[in-house]
C-alpha positions in Angstrom: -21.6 -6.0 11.9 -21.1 -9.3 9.5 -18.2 -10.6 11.6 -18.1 -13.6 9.2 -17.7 -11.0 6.0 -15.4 -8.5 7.4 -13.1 -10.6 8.8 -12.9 -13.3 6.0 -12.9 -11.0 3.4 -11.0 -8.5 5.0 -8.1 -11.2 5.2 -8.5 -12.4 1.8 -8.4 -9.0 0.4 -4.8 -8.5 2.7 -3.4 -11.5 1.7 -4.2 -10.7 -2.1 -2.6 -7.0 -1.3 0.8 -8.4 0.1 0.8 -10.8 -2.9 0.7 -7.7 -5.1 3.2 -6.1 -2.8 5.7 -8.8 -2.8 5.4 -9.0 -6.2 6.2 -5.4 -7.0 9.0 -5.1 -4.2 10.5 -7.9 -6.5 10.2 -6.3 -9.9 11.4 -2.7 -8.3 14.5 -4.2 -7.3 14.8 -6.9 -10.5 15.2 -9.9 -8.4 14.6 -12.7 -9.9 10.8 -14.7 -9.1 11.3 -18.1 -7.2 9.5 -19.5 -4.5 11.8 -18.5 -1.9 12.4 -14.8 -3.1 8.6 -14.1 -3.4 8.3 -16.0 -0.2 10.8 -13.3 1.6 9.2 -10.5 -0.1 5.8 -11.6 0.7 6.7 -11.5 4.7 8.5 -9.0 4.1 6.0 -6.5 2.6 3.1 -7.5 4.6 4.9 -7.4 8.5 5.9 -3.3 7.0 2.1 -3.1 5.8 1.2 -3.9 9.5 3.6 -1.7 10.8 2.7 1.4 8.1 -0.7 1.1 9.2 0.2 2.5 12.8 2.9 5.1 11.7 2.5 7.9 10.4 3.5 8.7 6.3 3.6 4.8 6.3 6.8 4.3 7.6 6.8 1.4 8.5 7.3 0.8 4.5 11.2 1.3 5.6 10.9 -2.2 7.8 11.1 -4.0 4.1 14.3 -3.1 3.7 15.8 -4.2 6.4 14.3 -8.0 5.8 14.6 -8.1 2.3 17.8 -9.9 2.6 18.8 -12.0 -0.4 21.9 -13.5 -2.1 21.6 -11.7 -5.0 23.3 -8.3 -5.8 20.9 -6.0 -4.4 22.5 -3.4 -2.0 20.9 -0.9 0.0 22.1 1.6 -2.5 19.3 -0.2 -4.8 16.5 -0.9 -1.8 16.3 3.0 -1.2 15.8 3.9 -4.3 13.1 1.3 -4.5 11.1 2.4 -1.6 11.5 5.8 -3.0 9.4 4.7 -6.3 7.0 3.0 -4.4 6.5 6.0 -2.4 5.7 8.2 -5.4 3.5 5.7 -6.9 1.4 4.6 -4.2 0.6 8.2 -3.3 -0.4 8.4 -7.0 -2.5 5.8 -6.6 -4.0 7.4 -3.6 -4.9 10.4 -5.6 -5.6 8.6 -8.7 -8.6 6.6 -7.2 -9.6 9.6 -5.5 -9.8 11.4 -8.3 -11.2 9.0 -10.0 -14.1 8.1 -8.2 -14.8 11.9 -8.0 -15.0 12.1 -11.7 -16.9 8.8 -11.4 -19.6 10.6 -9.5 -20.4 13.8 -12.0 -20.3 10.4 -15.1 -17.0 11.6 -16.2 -15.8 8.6 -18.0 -12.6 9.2 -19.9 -11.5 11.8 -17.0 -12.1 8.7 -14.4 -10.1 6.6 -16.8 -6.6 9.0 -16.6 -6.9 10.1 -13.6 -7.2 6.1 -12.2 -3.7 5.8 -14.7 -1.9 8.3 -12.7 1.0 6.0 -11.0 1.4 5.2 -15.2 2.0 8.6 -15.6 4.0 9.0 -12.2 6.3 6.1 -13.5 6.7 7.3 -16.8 7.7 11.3 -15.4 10.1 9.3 -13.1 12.0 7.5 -16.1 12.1 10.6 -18.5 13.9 12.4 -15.2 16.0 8.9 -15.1 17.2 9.6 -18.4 18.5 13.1 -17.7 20.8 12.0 -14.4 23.4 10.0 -16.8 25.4 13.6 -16.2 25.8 13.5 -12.2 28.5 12.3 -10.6 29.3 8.6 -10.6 28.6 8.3 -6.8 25.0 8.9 -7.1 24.7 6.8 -10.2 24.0 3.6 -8.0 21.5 5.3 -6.0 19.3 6.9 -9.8 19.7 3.3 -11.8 16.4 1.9 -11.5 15.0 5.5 -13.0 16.3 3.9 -16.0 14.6 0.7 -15.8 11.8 1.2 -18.5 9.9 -2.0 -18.0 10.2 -2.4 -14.1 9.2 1.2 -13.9 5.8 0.6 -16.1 5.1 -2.9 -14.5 5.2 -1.8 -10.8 3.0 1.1 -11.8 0.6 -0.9 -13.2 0.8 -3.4 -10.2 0.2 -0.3 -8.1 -3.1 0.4 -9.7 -4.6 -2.9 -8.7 -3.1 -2.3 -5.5 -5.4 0.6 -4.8 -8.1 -0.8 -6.6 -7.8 -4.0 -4.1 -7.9 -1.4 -1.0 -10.9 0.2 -2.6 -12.4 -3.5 -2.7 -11.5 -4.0 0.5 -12.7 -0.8 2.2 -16.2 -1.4 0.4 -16.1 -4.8 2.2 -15.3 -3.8 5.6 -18.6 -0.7 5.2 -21.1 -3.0 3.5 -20.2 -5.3 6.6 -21.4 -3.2 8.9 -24.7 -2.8 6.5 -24.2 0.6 4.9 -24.0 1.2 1.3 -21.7 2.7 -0.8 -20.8 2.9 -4.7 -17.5 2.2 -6.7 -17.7 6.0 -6.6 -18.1 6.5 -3.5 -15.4 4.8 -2.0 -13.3 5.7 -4.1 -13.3 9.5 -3.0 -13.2 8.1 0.6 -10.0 6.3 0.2 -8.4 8.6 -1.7 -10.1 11.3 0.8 -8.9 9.5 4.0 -5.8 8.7 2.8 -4.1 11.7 1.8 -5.4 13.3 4.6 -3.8 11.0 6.9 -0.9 11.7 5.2 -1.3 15.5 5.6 -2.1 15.1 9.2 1.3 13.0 10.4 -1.0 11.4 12.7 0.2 8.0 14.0 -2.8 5.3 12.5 -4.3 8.6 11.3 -6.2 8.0 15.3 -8.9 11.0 15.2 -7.9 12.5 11.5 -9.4 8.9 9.6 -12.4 9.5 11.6 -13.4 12.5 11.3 -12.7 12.7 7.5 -14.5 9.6 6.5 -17.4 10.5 8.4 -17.4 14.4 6.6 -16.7 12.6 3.0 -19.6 10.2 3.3 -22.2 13.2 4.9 -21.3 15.2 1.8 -21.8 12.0 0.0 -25.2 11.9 1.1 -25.1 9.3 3.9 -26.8 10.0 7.2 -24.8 10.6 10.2 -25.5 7.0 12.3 -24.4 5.5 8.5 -21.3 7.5 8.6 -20.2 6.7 11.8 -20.9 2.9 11.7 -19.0 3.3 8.7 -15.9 5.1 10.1 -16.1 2.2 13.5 -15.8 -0.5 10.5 -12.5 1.3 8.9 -10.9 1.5 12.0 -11.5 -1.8 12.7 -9.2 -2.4 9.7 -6.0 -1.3 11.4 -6.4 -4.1 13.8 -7.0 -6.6 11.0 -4.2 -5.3 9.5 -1.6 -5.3 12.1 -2.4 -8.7 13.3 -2.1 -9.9 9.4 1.6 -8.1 9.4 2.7 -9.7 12.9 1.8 -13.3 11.7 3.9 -12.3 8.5 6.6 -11.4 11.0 6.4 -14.5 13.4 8.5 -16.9 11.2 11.5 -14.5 10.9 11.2 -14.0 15.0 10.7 -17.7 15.8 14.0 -18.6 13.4 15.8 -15.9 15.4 15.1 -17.0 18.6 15.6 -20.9 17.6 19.6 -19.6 16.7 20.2 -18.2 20.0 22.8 -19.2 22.2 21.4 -22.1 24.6 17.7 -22.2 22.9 18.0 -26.4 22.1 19.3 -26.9 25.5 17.5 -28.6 28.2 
């Protein structure tokens, strides 16, 4: 293993995903982009990435909500919703740069090409539904609004895309550390792979499941068994990577609430 590599990349290419994340959680929700909102999302989406990576169907995502806490006039009403659209669209990513890479393999261009836009697609089949709920009851109006949202809905879609092209980037930089080599292609169909089967699996970290799915997508891709399991030790050392990069995003927020207990400046 490249120590230097994996873990210097791998951070930079986490850092650059919670900028993406924070950015989106912002747009989703139409707050306004200042230093200190983007600041609070940033933490914010990058302690629940840490946590996500250890629970199972991401969960952890729901940890956002609770830290996202501005002055503006967002509610929780308008934070559900939110997670719910980022929900849909990151699993369209998922299968989007699964897909693609699959069609990447057999040199199916144009196929690669819409099947990589499918949180577009997602976002735009969430807005057309959006525009068919103006007939339920008020009560659930607040909870549907952001469905309407044309612009927010198309921009975090697109942010999702380079999301899950980042995580391709980053997954190709944790394998090639460990000296095994794979394709645009090929990693592709193993994210997309691993990933949804995670998801299918409920597994918490995907412990076992990520494993043993990597290693059968990359034998079918032609690697040889000690490559395929070198490369499945280097994507489980991600979670690590990742949870550490969530708790540091966390440790402000816990050092601020300690320092405002009762009796922490005495002596």
């Amino acid at each position: 293993m490249r120590w230097g590599m994996f873990i210097l990349g791998g951070l930079m290419l986490i850092a650059c995903g919670f900028f993406i994340r924070g950015v989106r959680w912002l747009i989703v929700l139409g707050l306004p982009f200042d230093r200190q909102s983007f600041w609070q999302s940033f933490r914010a989406n990058g302690a629940a990435s840490g946590l996500a990576s250890l629970t199972p169907f991401q969960l952890g995502e729901i940890l956002k909500i609770h830290m996202m806490r501005t002055s503006g006039t967002d509610t929780w009403k308008e934070r559900v919703p939110a997670l719910f659209v980022e929900r849909v669209m990151d699993l369209a990513g998922v299968a989007g740069v699964g897909l693609c890479g699959l069609c990447t393999q057999f040199d199916l261009t144009w196929p690669a090409l819409i099947a990589l836009l499918l949180p577009v697609w997602s976002g735009q089949l969430l807005y057309l539904l959006g525009s068919l709920t103006r007939y339920l009851p008020n009560r659930t109006q607040s909870y549907i609004g952001l469905l309407r949202h044309y612009h927010r809905m198309t921009a975090a879609s697109l942010l999702t895309i380079m999301l899950w092209l980042l995580y391709a980037a980053l997954w190709w930089s944790a394998i090639s550390a460990i000296h095994v080599t794979v394709g645009f292609g090929q990693v592709s169909i193993l994210l997309g792979g691993v990933m949804l089967t995670m998801i299918a699996s409920m597994t918490p970290a995907g412990l076992g499941v990520a494993e043993l799915g990597s290693q059968g997508i990359l034998i079918w891709l032609g690697k040889s068994q000690a490559e395929a399991e070198a490369a499945a030790i280097a994507l489980r050392l991600l979670t690590p990577l990742l949870v550490i990069s969530g708790g540091l995003c966390l440790l402000p927020q816990l050092l601020h609430r300690l320092s405002k207990k009762p009796g922490s400046n005495s002596r």
